[in-house]
C-alpha positions in Angstrom: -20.8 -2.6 -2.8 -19.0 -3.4 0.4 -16.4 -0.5 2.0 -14.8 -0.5 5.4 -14.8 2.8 6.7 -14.8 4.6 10.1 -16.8 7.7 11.8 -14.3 10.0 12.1 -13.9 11.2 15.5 -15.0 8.3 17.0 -13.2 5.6 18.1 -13.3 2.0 17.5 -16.3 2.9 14.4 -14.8 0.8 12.2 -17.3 -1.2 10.0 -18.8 -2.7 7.0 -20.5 -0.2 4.6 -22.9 -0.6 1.6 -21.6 2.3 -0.7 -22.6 3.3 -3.9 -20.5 1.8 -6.8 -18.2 4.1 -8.6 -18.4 4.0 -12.1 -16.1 5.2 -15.1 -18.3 8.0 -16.0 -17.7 9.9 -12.5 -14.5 10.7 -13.8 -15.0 14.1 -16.7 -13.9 14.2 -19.7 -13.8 10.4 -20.6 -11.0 9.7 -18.8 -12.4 7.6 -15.9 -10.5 3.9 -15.0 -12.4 1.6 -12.9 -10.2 -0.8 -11.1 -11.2 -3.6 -9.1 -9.3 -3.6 -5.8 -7.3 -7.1 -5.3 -5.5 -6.4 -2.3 -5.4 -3.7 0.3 -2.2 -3.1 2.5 -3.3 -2.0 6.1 -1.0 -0.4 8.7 -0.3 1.8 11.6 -2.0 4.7 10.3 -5.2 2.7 9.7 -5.4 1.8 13.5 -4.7 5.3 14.5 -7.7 6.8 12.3 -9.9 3.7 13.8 -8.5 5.1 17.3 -10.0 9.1 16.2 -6.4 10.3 16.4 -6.3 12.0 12.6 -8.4 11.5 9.9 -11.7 13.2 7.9 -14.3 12.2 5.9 -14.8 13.8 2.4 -17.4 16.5 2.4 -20.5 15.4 2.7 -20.0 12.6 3.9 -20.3 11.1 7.6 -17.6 8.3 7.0 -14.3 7.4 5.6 -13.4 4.9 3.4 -9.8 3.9 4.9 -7.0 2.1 3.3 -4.3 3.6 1.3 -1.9 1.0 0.3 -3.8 -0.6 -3.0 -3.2 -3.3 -5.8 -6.0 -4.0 -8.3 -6.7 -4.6 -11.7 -8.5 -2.2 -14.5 -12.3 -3.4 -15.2 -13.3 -0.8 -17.6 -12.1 2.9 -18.8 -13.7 5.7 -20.5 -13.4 6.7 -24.0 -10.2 9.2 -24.3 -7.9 6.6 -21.5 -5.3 5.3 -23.5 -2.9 4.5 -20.9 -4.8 1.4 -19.7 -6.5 -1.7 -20.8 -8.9 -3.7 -18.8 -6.9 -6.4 -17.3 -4.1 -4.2 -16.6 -2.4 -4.3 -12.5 -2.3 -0.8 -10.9 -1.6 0.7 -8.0 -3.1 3.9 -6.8 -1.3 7.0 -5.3 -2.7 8.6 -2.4 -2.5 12.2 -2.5 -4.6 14.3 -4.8 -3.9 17.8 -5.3 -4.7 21.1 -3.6 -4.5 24.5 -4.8 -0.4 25.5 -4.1 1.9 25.5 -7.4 3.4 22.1 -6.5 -0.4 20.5 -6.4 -0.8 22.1 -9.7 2.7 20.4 -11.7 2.2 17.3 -10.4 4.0 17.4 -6.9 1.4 17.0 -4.4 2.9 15.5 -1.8 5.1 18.5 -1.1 1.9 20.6 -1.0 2.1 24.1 1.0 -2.1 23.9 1.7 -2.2 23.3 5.2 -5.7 21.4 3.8 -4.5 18.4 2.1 -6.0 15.2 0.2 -5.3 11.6 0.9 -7.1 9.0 -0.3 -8.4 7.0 3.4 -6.6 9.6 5.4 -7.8 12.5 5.1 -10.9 14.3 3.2 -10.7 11.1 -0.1 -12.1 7.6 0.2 -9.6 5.1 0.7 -9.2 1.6 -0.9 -10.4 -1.1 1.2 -13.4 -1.4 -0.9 -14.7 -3.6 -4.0 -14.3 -1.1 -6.7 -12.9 2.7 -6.9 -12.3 5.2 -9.9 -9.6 7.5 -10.6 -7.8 9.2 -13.2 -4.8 8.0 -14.9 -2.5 10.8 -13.5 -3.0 8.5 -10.2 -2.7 5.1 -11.4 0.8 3.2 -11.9 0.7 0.2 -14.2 2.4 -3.0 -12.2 4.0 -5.9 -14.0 2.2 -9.1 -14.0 5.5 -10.7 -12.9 4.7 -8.5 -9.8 1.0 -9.1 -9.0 2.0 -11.2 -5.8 3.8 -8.4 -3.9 2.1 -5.1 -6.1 0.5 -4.3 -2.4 4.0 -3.2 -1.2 4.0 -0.7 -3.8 3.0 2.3 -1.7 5.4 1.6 1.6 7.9 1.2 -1.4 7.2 4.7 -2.7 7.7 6.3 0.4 11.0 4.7 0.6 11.8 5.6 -2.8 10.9 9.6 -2.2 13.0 9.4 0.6 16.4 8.2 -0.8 15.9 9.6 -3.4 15.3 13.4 -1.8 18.6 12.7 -0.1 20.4 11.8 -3.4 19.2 15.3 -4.8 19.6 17.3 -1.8 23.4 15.9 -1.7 23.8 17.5 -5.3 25.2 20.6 -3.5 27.9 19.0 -2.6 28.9 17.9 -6.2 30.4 14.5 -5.4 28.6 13.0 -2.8 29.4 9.1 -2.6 27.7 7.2 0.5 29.6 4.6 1.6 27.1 3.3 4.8 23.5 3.9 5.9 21.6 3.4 8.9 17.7 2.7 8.4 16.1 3.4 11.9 13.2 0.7 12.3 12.6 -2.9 10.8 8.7 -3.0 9.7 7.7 -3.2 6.4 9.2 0.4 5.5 12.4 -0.4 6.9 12.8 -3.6 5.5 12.3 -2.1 1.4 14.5 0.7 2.8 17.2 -1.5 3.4 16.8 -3.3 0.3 16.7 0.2 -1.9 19.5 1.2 -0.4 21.2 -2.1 -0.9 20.5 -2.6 -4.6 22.6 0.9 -4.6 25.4 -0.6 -3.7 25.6 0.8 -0.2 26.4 -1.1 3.2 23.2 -0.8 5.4 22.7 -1.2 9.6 19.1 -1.8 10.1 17.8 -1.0 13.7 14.7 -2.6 15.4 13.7 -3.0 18.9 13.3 -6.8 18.5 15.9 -9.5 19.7 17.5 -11.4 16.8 17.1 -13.7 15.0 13.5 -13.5 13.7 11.9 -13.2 10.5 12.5 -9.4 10.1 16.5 -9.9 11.1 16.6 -13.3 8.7 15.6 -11.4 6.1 18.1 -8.8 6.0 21.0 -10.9 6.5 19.7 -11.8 3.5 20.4 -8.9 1.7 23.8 -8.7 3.3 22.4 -6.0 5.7 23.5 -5.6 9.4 21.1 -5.6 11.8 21.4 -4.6 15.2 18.9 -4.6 18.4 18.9 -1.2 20.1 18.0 -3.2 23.7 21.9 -4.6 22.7 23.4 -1.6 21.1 22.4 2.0 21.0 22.7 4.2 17.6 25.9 6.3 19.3 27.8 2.4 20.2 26.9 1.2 16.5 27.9 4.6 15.0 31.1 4.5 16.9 31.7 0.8 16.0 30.0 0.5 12.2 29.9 4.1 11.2 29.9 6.6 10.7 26.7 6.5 8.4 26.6 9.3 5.6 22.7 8.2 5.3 20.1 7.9 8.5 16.5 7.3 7.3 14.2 7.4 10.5 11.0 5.3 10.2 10.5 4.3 14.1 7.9 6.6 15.2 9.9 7.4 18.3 11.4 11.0 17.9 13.7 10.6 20.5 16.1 8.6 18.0 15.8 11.6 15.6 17.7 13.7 17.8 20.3 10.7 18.7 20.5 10.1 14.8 21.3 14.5 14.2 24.1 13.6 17.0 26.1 10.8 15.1 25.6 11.8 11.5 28.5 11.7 9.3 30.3 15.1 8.2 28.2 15.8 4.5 25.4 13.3 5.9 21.9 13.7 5.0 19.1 12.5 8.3 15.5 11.3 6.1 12.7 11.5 8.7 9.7 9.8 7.2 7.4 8.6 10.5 4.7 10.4 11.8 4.9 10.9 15.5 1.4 12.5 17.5 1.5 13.0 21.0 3.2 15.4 23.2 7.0 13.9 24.0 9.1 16.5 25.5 13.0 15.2 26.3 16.7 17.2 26.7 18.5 17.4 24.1 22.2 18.3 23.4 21.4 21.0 21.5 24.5 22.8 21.4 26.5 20.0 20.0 23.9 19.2 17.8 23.8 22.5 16.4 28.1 23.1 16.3 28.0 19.4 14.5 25.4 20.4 11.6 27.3 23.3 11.1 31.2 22.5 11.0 29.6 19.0 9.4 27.8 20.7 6.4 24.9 18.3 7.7 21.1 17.9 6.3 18.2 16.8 7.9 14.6 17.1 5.9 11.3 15.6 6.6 9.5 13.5 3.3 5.5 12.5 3.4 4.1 9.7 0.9 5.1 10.3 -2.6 3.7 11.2 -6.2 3.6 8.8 -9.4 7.3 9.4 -10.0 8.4 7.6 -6.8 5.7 4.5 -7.4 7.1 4.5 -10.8 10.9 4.2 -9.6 9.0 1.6 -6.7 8.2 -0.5 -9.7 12.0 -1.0 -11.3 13.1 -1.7 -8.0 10.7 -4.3 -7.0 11.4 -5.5 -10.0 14.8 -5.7 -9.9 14.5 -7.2 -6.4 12.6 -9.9 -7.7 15.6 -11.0 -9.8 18.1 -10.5 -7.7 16.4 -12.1 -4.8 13.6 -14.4 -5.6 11.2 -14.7 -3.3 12.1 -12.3 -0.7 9.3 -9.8 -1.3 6.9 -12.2 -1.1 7.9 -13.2 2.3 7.1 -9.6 3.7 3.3 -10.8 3.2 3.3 -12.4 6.5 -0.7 -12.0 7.5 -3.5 -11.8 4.9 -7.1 -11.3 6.1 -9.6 -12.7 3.3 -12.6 -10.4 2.8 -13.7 -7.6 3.8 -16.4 -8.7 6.1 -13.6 -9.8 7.9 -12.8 -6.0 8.8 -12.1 -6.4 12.5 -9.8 -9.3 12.0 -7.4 -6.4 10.3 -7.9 -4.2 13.0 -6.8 -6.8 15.6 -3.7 -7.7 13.8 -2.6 -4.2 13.3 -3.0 -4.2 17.5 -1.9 -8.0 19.0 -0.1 -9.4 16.8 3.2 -10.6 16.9 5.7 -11.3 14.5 3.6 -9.6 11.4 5.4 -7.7 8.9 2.6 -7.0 6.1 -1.1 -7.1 7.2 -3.1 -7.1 4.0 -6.7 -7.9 3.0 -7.2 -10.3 -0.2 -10.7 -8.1 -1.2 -10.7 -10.5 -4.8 -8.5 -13.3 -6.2 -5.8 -12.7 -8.5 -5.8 -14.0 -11.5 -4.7 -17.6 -11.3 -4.7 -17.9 -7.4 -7.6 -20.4 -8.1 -6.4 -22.0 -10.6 -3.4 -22.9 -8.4 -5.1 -23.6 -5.6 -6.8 -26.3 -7.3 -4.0 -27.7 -9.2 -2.2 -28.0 -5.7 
């Protein structure tokens, strides 16, 4: 069957593979699911492992199946799965457990292995590929009301493990009500930031680089979300004028803004930092009164990586719930589909020039009815 993958280590490999295709016995124990992979969510991180900056192959192999943000449907299961069907939607997580105690009950994203497992990351095949197997632990069924926008379901975990860290971290202050938020960036993880954070009730300024209005900005006003360029206003000016915000959630990339964020943070606020940043930045800081203001502030600032079934499973009442109370507005974060495979450096290219994309995805296979449709139409 077709893959792409990449040679880690060397940049620009990425290419078409004929790999061997999984079936459900490669999974002991009868509990194999083979799904057939639909759609495939590409993003930063895949042009940074195509670029050599992070990123292994599984042992024994010489390439890497990349892709980690997956939608597909069950094909076939072995004898002793009885928590899917064939014809089920699923999504796949993308961790897989190591050997520290929070691999072993289930929370392997807050693994203490300085090895760790991510399926098209690092050391695991990914998911931009015809066909993979897994076990059920790493599978989350997806409504069929929600096989149109089930490819958001990972960059809506990631949101979800974040809020909802900051939630239970606030427990120590036994009433904790937010009353504003500031989400830090307006990509795709932003935008389903935002919208959490809005179906809780809370009053949201979303920052992006970008001039308004465009698509990104549109669509937050649409949730009744501020948004606010930082090339108009800096995070100190909108603190000063729409905060202070008891909830910062950092997804720019840029770790300057992380230190700017520790600076304005409401008394009892909680800073999320959920981007990845490589390189070698070095800036001043105002340390001092960063450090005075976490302390007479009771502030928290904590770092969250992907997430485990629990947060895809909380990512699915929320989509869903989005889908109610605004129709239509996922849908519209699927701004660039690539259609097949073959068509691997098309994905690649967007991730790089283009402008104006909030979710590059590859259609690998048709959903169910998408022909149907198109030939009604």
């Amino acid at each position: 069957m077709k893959a792409v993958a990449v040679l880690p280590g060397k940049a620009g490999s990425v290419h078409l593979a004929e790999v061997s295709e999984p079936r459900v016995a490669d999974v002991p124990n009868g509990r194999g699911v083979l799904v057939k992979i639909l759609r495939v969510g590409v993003d930063g991180t895949d042009k940074e492992i195509n670029a050599a900056e992070y990123g292994a192959a599984p042992d024994g192999c010489n390439y890497l199946i990349i892709g980690h943000e997956s939608f597909g449907r069950v094909e076939d299961v072995g004898p002793n799965v009885t928590e899917f069907k064939p014809g089920d939607y699923v999504a796949l997580t993308v961790r897989r457990p190591g050997s520290s105690l929070y691999d072993q009950i289930g929370t392997y994203d807050m693994t203490t292995d300085d090895t760790y497992f991510e399926r098209g990351i690092n050391l695991r095949h990914g998911f931009l590929t015809e066909y993979v197997v897994d076990e059920p632990e790493y599978i989350i069924r997806v409504p069929g009301n929600l096989k149109e926008v089930g490819v958001l379901m990972e960059p809506m975990s990631v949101a979800q493990k974040a809020i909802e860290q900051a939630y239970r971290i606030q427990q120590r202050l036994r009433v904790w009500r937010p009353r504003r938020a500031a989400v830090l960036g307006a990509s795709t993880l932003g935008l389903l930031s935002s919208l959490v954070l809005r179906l809780r009730g809370i009053e949201v300024t979303t920052f992006g680089n970008t001039m308004p209005p465009f698509l990104n900005s549109r669509l937050l006003e649409e949730l009744g979300v501020r948004y606010v360029s930082t090339k108009e206003m800096s995070l100190t000016d909108a603190s000063a004028k729409y905060g202070p915000f008891d909830l910062i959630l950092e997804g720019t990339g840029y770790s300057p803004l992380v230190f700017e964020a520790m600076n304005v943070l409401a008394k009892n606020g909680v800073l999320a930092m959920v981007s990845v940043t490589g390189g070698s930045r070095q800036l001043e800081v105002p340390a001092d009164k960063i450090n005075l203001g976490f302390v007479l502030g009771n502030k928290v600032a904590f770092g969250s990586v992907n997430a485990n079934r629990e947060y895809f499973e909380t990512g699915v009442k929320d989509l869903s719930t989005a889908e109610l109370q605004y129709p239509g507005w996922l849908k519209r974060l699927l701004t660039h589909p690539v259609k097949g495979l073959e068509n691997y450096e098309e994905i690649i290219r967007l991730l790089t020039d283009s402008k104006g994309s909030i979710k590059v995805y590859c259609e690998v296979a048709a959903i169910e009815g998408e022909q149907t449709a198109a030939a009604v139409g």
